[in-house]
ROZA-179528 format. One record per residue (C-alpha): residue number from 0; chain; x, y, z. Coordinates in nm, 3 decimals, padded with zeros to 5 digits. Layout:
BEGIN
<nuvex num="NUM" chaine="A" xx="X" yy="Y" zz="Z"/>
...
//
This chain:
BEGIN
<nuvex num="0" chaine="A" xx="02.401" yy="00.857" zz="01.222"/>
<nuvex num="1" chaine="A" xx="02.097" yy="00.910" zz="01.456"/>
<nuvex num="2" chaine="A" xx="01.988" yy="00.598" zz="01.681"/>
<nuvex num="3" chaine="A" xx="01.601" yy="00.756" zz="01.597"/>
<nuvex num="4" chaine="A" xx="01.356" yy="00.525" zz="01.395"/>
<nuvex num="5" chaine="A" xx="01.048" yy="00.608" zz="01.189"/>
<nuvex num="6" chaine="A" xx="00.724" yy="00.333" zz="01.163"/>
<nuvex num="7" chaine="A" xx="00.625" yy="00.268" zz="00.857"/>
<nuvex num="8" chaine="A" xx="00.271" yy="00.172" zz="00.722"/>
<nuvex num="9" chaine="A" xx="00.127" yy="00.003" zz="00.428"/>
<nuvex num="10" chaine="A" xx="-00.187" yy="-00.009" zz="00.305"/>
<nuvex num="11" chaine="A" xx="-00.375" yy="-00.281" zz="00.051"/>
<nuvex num="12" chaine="A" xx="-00.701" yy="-00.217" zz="-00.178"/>
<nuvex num="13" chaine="A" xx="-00.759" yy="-00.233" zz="-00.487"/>
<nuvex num="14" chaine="A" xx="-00.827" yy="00.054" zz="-00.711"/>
<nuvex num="15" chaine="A" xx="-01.111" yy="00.010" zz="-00.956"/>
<nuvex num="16" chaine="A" xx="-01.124" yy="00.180" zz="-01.344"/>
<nuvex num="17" chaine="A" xx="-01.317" yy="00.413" zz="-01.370"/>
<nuvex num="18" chaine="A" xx="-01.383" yy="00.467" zz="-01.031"/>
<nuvex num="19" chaine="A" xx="-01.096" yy="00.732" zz="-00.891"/>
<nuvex num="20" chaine="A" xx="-01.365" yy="00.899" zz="-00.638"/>
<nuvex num="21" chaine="A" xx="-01.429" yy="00.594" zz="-00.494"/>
<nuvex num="22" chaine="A" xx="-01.092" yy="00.499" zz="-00.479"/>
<nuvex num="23" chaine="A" xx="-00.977" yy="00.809" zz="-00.326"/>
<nuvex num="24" chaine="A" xx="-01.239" yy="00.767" zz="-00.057"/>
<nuvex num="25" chaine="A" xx="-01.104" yy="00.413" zz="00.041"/>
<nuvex num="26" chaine="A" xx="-00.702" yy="00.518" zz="00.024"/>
<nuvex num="27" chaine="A" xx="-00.806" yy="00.808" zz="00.208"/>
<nuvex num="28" chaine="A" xx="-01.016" yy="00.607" zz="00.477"/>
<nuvex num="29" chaine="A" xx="-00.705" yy="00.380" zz="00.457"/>
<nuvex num="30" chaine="A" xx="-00.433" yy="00.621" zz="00.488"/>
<nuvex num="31" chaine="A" xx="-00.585" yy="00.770" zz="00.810"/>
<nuvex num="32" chaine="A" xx="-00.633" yy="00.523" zz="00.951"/>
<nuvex num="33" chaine="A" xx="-00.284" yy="00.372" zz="00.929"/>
<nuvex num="34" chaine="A" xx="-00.150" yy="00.728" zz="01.064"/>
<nuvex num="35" chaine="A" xx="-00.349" yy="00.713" zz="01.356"/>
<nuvex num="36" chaine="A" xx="-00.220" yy="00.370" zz="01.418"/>
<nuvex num="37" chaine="A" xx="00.132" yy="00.558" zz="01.430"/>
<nuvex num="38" chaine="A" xx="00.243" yy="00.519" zz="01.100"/>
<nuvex num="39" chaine="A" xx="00.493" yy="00.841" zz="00.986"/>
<nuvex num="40" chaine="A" xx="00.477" yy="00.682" zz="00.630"/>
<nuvex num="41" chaine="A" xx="00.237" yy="00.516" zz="00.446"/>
<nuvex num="42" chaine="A" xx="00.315" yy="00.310" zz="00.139"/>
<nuvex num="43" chaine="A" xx="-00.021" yy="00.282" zz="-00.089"/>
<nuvex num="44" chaine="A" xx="-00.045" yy="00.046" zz="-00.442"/>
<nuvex num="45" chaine="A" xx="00.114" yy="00.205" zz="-00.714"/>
<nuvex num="46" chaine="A" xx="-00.238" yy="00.249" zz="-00.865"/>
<nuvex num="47" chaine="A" xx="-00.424" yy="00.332" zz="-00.623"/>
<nuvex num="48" chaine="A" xx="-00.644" yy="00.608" zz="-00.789"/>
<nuvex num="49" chaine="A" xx="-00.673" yy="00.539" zz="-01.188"/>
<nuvex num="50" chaine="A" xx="-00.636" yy="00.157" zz="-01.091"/>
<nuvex num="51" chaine="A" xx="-00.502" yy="00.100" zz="-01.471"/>
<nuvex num="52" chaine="A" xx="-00.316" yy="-00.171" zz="-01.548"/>
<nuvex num="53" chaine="A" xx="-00.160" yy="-00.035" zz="-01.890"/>
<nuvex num="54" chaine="A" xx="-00.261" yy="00.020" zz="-02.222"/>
<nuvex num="55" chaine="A" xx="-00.330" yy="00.365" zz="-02.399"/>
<nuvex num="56" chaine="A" xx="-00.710" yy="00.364" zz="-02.275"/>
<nuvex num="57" chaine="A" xx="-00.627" yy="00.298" zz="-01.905"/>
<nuvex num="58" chaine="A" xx="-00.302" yy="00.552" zz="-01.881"/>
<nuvex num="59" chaine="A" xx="-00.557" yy="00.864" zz="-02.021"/>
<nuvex num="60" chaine="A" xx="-00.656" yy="00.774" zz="-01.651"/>
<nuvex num="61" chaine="A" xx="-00.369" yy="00.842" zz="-01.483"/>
<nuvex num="62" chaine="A" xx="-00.380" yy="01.196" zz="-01.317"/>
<nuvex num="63" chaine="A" xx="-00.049" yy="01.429" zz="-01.373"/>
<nuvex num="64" chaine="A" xx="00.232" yy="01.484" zz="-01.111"/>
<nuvex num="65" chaine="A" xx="00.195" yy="01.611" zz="-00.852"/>
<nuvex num="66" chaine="A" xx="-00.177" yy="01.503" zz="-00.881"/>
<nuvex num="67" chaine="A" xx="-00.393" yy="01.745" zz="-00.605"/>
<nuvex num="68" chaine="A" xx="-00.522" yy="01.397" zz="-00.421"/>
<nuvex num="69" chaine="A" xx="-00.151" yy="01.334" zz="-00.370"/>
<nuvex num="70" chaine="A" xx="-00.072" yy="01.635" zz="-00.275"/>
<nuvex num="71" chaine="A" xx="-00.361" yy="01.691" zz="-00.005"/>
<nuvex num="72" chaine="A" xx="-00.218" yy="01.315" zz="00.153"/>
<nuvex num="73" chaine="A" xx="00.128" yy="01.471" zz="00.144"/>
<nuvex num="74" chaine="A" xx="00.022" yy="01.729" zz="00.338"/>
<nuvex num="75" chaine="A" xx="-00.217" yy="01.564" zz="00.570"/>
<nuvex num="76" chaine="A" xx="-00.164" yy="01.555" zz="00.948"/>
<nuvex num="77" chaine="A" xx="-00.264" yy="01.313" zz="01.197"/>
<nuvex num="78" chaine="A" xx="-00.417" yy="01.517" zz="01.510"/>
//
């Protein structure tokens, strides 16, 4: 095995019903942050965008997999 290490990052909010543009704007502010810090992978809340908590009402919140505001953090690159 490699002697090579990767930094890992976490971030904390709160994701609000209701509001998933909002809470994309804040993970996103979030996220980039934390990369430019040095992080090579950032953990975020499991419910970060929908921020459901269960029940039938809340989950027609969640958004499919892969969900395009994943995807474009997937994809994102820290210049």
């Amino acid at each position: 095995m490699g002697t090579g290490h990767i930094v890992l990052g976490g971030i904390q909010m709160t994701g609000h019903p209701n509001h998933q543009c909002h809470n994309y704007d804040t993970g996103d502010r979030l996220f980039r942050r934390t990369a430019k810090a040095g992080a090579q992978v950032v953990m975020t809340p499991e419910v970060i965008l929908s921020g459901f908590f269960g029940g039938l009402e809340d989950r027609k919140m969640a958004e499919s997999i892969p969900a395009p505001r994943v995807l474009c953090w997937q994809t994102w690159q820290v210049n």
